[in-house]
N, C-alpha and C positions, 0 to 999 in steps of 0.2 A: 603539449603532448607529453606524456609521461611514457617511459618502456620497460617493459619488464623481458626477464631472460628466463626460458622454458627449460626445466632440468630435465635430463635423461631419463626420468619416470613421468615426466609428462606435468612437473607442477611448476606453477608461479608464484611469484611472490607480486602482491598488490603492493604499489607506491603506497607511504604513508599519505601521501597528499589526496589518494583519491580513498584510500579506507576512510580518512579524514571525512570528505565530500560523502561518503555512503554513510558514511555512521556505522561503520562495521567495527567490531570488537573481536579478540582471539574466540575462535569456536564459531562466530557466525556463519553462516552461507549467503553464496551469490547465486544470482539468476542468469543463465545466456540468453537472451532473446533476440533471434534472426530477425534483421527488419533490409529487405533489400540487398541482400547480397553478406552484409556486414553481421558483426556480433555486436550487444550493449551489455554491458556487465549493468545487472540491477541489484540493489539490496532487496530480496525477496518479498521482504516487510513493505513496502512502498507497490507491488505489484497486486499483493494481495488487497491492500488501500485502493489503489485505482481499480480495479477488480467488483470492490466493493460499491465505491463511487458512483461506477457505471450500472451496477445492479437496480441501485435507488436512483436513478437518474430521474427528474419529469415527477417524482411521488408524492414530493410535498405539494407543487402543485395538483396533481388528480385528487388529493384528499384537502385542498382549501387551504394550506397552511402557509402562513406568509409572513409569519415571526415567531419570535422568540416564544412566544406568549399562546400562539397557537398551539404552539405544540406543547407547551407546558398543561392547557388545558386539555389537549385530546389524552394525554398520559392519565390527567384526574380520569377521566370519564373509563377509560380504558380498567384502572386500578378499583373503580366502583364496581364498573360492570364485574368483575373478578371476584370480588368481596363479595356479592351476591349471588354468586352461583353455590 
């Protein structure tokens, strides 16, 4: 458990250990996200990734794709159809 000490204008300082753990750099931003009562500091980047994740959930399978290779051919057919209009 890592602790940080809140300054009189309301800011903290992230342990290296856990900037470490996020991947965060000077100028990045964090995320609060209430889950149960509690806060989780997120790296933004990672929520926007799950976010995304869940968007395309189930797609590959409703459009048949089940490798690598699938999906490398629906891109051709995609990129023809294109060329052709």
């Amino acid at each position: 458990m890592e602790l940080a000490k809140i300054t009189s204008k309301g800011q903290i300082t992230l342990p290296i250990s856990i900037r470490k753990e996020l991947k965060l750099k000077d100028g990045d931003k964090v995320a609060f996200i209430e889950k149960d009562g509690n806060y989780i500091i997120i790296n933004p980047i990672s929520l926007a990734i799950d976010k995304a994740r869940k968007a395309f959930e189930g797609e590959a399978e409703r459009l048949g794709l089940k490798n690598e290779e699938d999906v490398a051919e629906m891109i051709k057919e995609i990129r023809k159809e294109k060329k052709n209009k």
